[in-house]
N, C-alpha and C positions, 0 to 999 in steps of 0.2 A: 504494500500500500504506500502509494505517495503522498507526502504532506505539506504544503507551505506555508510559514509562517511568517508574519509580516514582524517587524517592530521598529520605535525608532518616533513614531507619532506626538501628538503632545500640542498645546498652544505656546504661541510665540509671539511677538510684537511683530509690528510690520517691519520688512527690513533684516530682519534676523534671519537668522539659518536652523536647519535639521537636518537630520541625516538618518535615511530609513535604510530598512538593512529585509534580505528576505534572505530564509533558507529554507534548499529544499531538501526533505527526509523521507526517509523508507527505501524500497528495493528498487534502484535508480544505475541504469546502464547508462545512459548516456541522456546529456543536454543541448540543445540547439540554440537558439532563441530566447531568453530575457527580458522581460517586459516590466513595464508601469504602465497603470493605468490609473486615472482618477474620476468618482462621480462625487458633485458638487448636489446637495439638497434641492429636488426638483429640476434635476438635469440626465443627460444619459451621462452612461461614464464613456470617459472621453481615453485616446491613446495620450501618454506624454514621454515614452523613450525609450528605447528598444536599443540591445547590443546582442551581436549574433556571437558564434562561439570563436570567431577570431579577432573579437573584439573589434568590430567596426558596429558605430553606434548613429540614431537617428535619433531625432527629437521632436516637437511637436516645436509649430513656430511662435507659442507662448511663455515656452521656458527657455529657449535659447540660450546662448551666454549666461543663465542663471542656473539653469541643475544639471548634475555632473552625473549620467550611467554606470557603472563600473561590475566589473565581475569579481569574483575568484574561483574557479573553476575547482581549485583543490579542496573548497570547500563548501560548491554548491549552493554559493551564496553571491543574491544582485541585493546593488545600493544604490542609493539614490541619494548624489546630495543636492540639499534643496537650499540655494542660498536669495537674497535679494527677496525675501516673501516678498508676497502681497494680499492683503484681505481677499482676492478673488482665487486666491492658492487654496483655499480652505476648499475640504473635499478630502471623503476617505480616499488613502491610494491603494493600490491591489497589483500586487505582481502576477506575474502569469507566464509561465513556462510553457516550452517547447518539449518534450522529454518521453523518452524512451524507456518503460521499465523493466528491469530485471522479468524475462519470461514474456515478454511483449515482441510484438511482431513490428509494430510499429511504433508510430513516435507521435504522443497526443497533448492536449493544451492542457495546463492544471491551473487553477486559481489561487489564489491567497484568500483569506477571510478579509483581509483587507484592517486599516490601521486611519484614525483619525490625524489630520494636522485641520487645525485652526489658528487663523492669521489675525490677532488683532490691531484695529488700525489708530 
């Protein structure tokens, strides 16, 4: 069974930084793709940053120059650092894998439960 877990949430002034951490656990061959994702209260959830397994990374063009993707592969874990908030950053974020498990024939999408950040302004 595959698990991810998010953490790293929390409130913060506007302006300020966080840094969210995902790891993923259980019977895991192999990972592709690393995502964030965030839904804002009365919104869909939206993409905000993606890095594939050799570390080339995309962003949404609202975080740009402010949040940083990162991996570590040897331990199954995507971060996300969130710097320059802003009161509109507010939104659980949710990571969401690409992954391959142990006795798996292929390779399927997993979610996080996902992890609050609130921007106060």
């Amino acid at each position: 069974q595959v698990q991810l877990e998010e953490s790293g949430g929390g409130l913060v002034q506007s302006g300020g930084s966080l840094r969210l951490s995902c790891a993923a656990s259980g019977s895991i061959s192999s990972i592709s793709t690393m995502d964030w994702y965030r839904q804002a209260p009365g919104k869909q959830r939206e993409f905000v940053a993606t890095i594939t397994s050799d570390d080339r990374t995309t962003y949404a063009d609202f975080v740009k120059g402010r949040f940083i993707i990162s991996r570590d592969n040897a331990k199954n874990t995507v971060s996300l650092q969130m710097n320059s908030l802003k009161p509109e950053d507010t939104a659980v974020y949710y990571c969401r894998t690409l992954l391959r498990a142990t006795m798996s024939s292929g390779f399927y999408r997993y979610w996080g439960q996902g992890t609050q950040v609130t921007v106060s302004s």
